[in-house]
N, C-alpha and C positions, 0 to 999 in steps of 0.2 A: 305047313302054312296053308291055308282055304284060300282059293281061286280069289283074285281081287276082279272091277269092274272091267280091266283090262284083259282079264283073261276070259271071263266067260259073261255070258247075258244072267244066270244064275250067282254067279258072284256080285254083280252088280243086286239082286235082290230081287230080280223080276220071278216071275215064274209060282208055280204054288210051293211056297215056303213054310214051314215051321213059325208058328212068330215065337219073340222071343220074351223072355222073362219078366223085362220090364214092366209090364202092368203089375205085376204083384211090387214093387218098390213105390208105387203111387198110391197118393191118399182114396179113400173112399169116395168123395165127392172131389171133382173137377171143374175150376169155373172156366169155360173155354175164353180165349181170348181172342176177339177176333179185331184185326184193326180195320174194318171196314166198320166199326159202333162208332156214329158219330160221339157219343159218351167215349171213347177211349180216346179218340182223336180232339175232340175237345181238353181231357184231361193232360193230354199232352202236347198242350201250346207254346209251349216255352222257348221250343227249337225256330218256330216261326216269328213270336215275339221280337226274341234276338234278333233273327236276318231284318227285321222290320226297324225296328226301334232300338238298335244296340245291346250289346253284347256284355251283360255282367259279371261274367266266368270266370274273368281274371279278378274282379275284384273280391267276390266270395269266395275264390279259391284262396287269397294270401287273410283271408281273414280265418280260413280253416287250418292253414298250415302254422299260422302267427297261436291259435287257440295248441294245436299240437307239439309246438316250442314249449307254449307254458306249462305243458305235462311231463316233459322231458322226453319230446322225441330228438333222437341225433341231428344235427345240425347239419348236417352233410346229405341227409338222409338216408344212409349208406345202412340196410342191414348184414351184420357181419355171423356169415354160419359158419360149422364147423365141417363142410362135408370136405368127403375126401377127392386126390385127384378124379377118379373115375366115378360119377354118380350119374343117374337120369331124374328127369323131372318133367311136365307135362306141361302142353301149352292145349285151351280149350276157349274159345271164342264163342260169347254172344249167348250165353247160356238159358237167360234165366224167363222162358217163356212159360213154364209150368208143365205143357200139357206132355202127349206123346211124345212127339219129336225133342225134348230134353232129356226124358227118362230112360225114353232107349238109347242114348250113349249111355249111359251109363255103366250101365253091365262090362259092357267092352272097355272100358277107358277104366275099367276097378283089376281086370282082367289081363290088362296090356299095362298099367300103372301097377301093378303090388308092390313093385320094389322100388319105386321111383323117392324121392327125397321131398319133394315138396312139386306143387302145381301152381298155375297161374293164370287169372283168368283174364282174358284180354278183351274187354267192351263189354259192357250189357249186361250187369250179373243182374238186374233184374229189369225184365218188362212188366208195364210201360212204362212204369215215371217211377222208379228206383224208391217205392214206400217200402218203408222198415216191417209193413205189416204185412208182404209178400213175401220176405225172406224164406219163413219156417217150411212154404211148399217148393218155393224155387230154387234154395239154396242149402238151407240147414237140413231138409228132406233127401236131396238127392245124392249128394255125397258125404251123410252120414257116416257110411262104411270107409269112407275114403282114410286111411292111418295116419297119415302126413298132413304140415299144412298148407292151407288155399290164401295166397299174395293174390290180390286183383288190382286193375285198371280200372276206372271208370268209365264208360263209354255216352252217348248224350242222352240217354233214357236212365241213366241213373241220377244225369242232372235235372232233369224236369221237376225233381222236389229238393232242389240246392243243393243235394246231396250229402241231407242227413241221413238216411238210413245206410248208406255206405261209409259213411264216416265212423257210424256207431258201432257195424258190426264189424269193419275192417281194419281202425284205424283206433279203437276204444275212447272214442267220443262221448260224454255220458247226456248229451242235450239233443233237442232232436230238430232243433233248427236255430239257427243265426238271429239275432234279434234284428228287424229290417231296418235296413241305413235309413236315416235321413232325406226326401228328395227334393230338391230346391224348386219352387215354385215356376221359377223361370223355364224352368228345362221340361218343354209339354212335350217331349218323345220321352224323357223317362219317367214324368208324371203317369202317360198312361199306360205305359210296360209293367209300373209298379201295379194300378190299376187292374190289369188284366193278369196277371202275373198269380202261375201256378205255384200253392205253398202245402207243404204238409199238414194234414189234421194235428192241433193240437192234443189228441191220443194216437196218434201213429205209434208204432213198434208197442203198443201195450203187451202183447204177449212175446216180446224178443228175448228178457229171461227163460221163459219157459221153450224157445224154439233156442235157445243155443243148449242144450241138454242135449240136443242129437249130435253135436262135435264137438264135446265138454273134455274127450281125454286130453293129458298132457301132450301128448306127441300130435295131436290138431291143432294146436293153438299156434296163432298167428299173430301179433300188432303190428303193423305197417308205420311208420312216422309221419303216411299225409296221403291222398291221389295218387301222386309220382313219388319214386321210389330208386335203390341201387340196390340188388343181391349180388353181394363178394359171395360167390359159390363154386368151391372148388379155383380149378384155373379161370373160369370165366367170372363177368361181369355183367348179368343183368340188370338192364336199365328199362325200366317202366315210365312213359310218359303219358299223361293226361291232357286231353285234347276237348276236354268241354263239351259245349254245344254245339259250337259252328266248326269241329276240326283245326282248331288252332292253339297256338302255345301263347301264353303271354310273357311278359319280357323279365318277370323273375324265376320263372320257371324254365324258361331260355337260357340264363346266364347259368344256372344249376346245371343245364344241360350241359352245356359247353364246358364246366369245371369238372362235374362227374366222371364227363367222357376222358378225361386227356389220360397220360399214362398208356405203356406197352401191355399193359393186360388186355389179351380180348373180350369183346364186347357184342351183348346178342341184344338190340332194343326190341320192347315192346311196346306198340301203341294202340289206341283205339280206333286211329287213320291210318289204313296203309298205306304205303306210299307210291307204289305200283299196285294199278288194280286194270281189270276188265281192260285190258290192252291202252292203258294211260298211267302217265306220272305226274303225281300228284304229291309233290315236295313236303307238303306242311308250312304255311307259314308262321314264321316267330315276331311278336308282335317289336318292334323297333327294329328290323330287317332281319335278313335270314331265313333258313329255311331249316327244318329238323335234315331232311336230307343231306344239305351242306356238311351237316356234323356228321352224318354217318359215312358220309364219300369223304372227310379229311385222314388223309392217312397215316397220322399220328394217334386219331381213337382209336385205330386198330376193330371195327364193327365187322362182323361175321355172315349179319344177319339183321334183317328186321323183320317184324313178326306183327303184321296189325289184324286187328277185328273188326267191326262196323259190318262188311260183307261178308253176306249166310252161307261161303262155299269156301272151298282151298283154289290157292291159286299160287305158282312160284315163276319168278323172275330171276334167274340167275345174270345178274348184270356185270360187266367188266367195268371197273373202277381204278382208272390207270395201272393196269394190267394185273389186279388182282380180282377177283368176282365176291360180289357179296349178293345172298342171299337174299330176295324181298320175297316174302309170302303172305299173303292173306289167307288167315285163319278163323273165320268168324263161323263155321259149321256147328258149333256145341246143342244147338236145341232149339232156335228162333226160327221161321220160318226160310224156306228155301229163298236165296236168289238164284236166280236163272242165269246158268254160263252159255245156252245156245246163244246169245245176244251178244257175245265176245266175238267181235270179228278178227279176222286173221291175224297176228299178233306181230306186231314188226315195231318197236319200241326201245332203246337206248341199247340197239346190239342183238337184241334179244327177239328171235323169231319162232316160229310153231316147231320148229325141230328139238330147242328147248323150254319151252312153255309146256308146263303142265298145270293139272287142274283138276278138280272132281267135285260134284259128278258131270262124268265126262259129256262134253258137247251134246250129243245123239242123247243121252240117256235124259239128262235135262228138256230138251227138247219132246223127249216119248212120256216125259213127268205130266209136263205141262198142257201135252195135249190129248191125253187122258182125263187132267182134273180140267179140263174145261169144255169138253166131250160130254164129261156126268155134268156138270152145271148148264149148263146152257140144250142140254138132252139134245144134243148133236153128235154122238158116239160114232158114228156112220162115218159121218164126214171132216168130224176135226182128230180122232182117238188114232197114231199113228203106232205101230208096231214099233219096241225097240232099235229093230235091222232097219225098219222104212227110216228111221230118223237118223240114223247112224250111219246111212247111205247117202240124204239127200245133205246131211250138215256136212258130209265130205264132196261132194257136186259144189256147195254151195261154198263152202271157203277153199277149195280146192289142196285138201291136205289127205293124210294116208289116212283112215279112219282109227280111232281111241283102240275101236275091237272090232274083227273083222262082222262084215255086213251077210254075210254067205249072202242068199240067194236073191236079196230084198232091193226088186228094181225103184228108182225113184219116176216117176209118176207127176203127172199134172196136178193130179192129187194132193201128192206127196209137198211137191212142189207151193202149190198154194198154202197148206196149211203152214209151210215152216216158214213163208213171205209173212202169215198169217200174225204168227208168232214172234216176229222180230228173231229170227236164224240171220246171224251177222253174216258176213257178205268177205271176200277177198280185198276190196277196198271199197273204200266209200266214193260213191259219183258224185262228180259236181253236179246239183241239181238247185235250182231258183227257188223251190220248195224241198226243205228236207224235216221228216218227222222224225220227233226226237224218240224214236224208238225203246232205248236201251232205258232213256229217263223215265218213260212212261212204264214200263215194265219194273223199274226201283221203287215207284213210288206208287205205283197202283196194282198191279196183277202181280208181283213177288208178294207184298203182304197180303194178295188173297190167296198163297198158295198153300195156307195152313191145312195139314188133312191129318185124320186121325189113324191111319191102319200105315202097313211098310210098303213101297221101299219109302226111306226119310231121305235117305242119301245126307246124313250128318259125318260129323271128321270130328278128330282131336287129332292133337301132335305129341309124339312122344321124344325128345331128346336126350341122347344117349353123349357124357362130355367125359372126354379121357384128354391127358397133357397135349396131345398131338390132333385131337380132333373130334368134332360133335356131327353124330349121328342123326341127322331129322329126319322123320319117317310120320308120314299123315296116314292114319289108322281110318277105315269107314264104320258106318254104326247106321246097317240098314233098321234096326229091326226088328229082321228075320234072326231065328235060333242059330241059324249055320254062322251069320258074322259076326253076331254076338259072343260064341264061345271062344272062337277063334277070329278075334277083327283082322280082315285083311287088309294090308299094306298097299296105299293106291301110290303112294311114292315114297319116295328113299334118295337122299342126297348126303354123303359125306363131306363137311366143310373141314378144311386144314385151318390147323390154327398159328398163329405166326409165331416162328422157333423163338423168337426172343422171351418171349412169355412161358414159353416152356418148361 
């Protein structure tokens, strides 16, 4: 097994490396993406709309599920496979950006995946606004070779066009949008959401026949019954939730939830919100009360695991749940640009502190990412561009923890010092202070999405899950890149979850 980021600076993908294969799996022309184009960020209003003017997601969701009834999807929503006790299957977050940083998972996750039974894709299978007419490079392109099939979630860039083009290729939709409700004169916030309101080209997915020919065998095909979803697979029970635009469930998709879940079969959800992220809990609200969390901490679902996307990194919370632990991971590394974990301050959250938190790419490496690409941009190299070991020394000064990988020789520095202040490097705890800058926010919503770069390290992840009667193997795979963790993805973490004997 090849050195992971924990073991070596070279494992992590720094250093002069090999690059790996992935450019030759990519189309000839590449149209970059960058969300700093007021044209992409205009195209993708919808999410703003909503928090503005109300939130339509519930209502076009039961109008796409009600269209999915009348085709004959199960009513339960429950897909029923035949696999056996012991299979694997893959979990890959937030994929569908096109450029570099999707294509090189790849290799690795075909490589770590050959035997797996089917994958699943948790948030974002396509940026930016989920058109049917990006599939054939984002999606039907890259996991061509993939032999199994691909289940997804939606995430909120797939709803930015009501989420026809995910309907159609995931769910065998044959229309490529909803004809628009009715909106009552009286009601001028949803007069002008209707107004400004992002819709699909009336030739969108023109060429989606011809781009589903690259996963046309029998053993790729997939129909999904709607969004949200249940995989009877093996002993366990995946459940897949859709979470819209604004992160939330609405209250027929709530009550599903709460019915799918019940029974001693265990249970792993998938969502497009995780519910533990960047050192907070983040429950999910369900519209008429409740929280998605609720149902995953009752301990008659018997839940394993929760697995959400939206954030571009891995991240695990092993939580105790009236004295048994479940699993909360954020999995959104598949291919969208990085977010930044140096901004994760020390982690101390329902039990769960830096002893057991992990994550990748690790603290210091995120931190030596960020202030290299903002070194070449801003042609400040000198004095923002930090060495691996400088950052992997001062993010351990700075949250006061053992460091990810040893620092050898690398003192921290005034230097050192300013730039990770520089950077938003979370802290031990937060001070009370009469002005406090929302750092962590400003880094999600403005410098992560300009962290898009075109060469390695990506520091991307998938998840591979291994489920036998007694217990499922998760293990988060990295995907620099470089040729060395390509052939051989190394293992940034590995956690055995027991499964509960009654289910057995």
């Amino acid at each position: 097994m090849s050195d992971s980021s924990r073991d070596t600076a070279a494992g992590a993908g720094w250093g002069a490396a090999e690059p790996g294969s992935y450019r030759s799996l990519m189309p000839g022309r590449v149209r970059k993406l960058s969300w700093l184009d007021p044209r992409v960020l205009w195209a993708a209003r919808n999410g703003v709309l909503a928090a503005w003017l109300g939130d339509p997601t519930g209502r076009t969701r039961a109008r796409w599920v009600e269209r999915a009834a009348a085709r004959g999807a199960p009513a339960d929503k429950v897909i029923r496979r035949d696999d056996p006790d012991r299979f694997s299957f893959l979990v890959v977050g937030d994929t569908g950006e096109g450029g570099e940083s999707q294509y090189a998972v790849v290799p690795g996750l075909l490589t770590a995946g050959r035997d797996t039974r089917f994958a699943v894709i948790a948030s974002d299978v396509i940026y930016p606004v989920g058109s049917a007419d990006d599939y054939g490079t984002k999606f039907f392109r890259p996991y061509r070779d993939y032999p199994a099939p691909v289940y997804a979630i939606p995430g909120n860039h797939d709803w930015y066009e009501d989420l026809g083009g995910f309907m159609r290729v995931f769910c065998g939709e044959e229309e490529a949008s909803l004809p628009p409700e009715p909106v009552p004169r009286r009601l001028v916030r949803a007069r002008l959401r209707s107004l400004l309101w992002h819709r699909p080209r009336p030739d969108d997915g023109r060429h989606l026949a011809r781009d589903r020919r690259l996963r046309s065998a029998p053993g790729q095909r997939a129909v999904q019954p709607g969004p949200y979803w249940a995989i009877d697979a093996g002993p366990v029970r995946v459940v897949g939730i859709d979470t819209g635009l604004l992160g939330t469930v609405d209250a027929a998709q709530g009550a599903w939830l709460r019915e799918v879940s019940r029974g001693p079969r265990p249970k792993i959800l998938v969502t497009g919100s995780p519910l533990y992220v960047d050192g907070e809990h983040r429950p999910c609200p369900i519209e008429g009360g409740g929280t998605v969390d609720d149902i995953v901490r009752d301990p008659g679902h018997h839940y394993v695991a929760a697995i959400g996307g939206d954030i571009h990194n891995y991240q695990r919370y092993p939580v105790d749940v009236d004295g048994r632990t479940v699993q909360y991971v954020v999995a959104g590394g598949g291919g969208a640009f990085m977010h930044a974990t140096h901004t994760i301050p020390r982690v101390a959250v329902a039990g769960v502190s830096e002893r057991e938190f992990r994550c990748y790419p690790l603290r210091g490496d995120s931190l030596a990412f960020y202030s290299a690409l903002y070194g070449r941009r801003l042609r400040l190299r000198r004095l923002l561009t930090l060495t691996e070991a400088e950052a992997t020394a001062v993010i351990a000064e700075r949250l006061g923890i053992r460091p990810g990988r040893a620092a050898g020789s690398a003192r921290v520095t005034r230097r050192t010092r300013f730039v990770a202040a520089l950077l938003g490097t979370g802290r031990r705890a937060e001070p009370r202070r009469r002005v406090r800058l929302p750092v962590r926010a400003t880094y999600a919503r403005l410098f992560s999405p300009g962290s898009v770069t075109y060469s390695p390290p990506f520091f991307k992840s998938f998840l591979r899950l291994d489920v036998s009667p007694d217990a499922v193997r998760l293990r988060c795979h990295a995907a620099t890149g470089n040729l060395a963790q390509e052939s051989d993805p190394p293992v940034e973490d590995e956690v055995t979850i027991p499964l509960p004997r009654a289910a057995a």
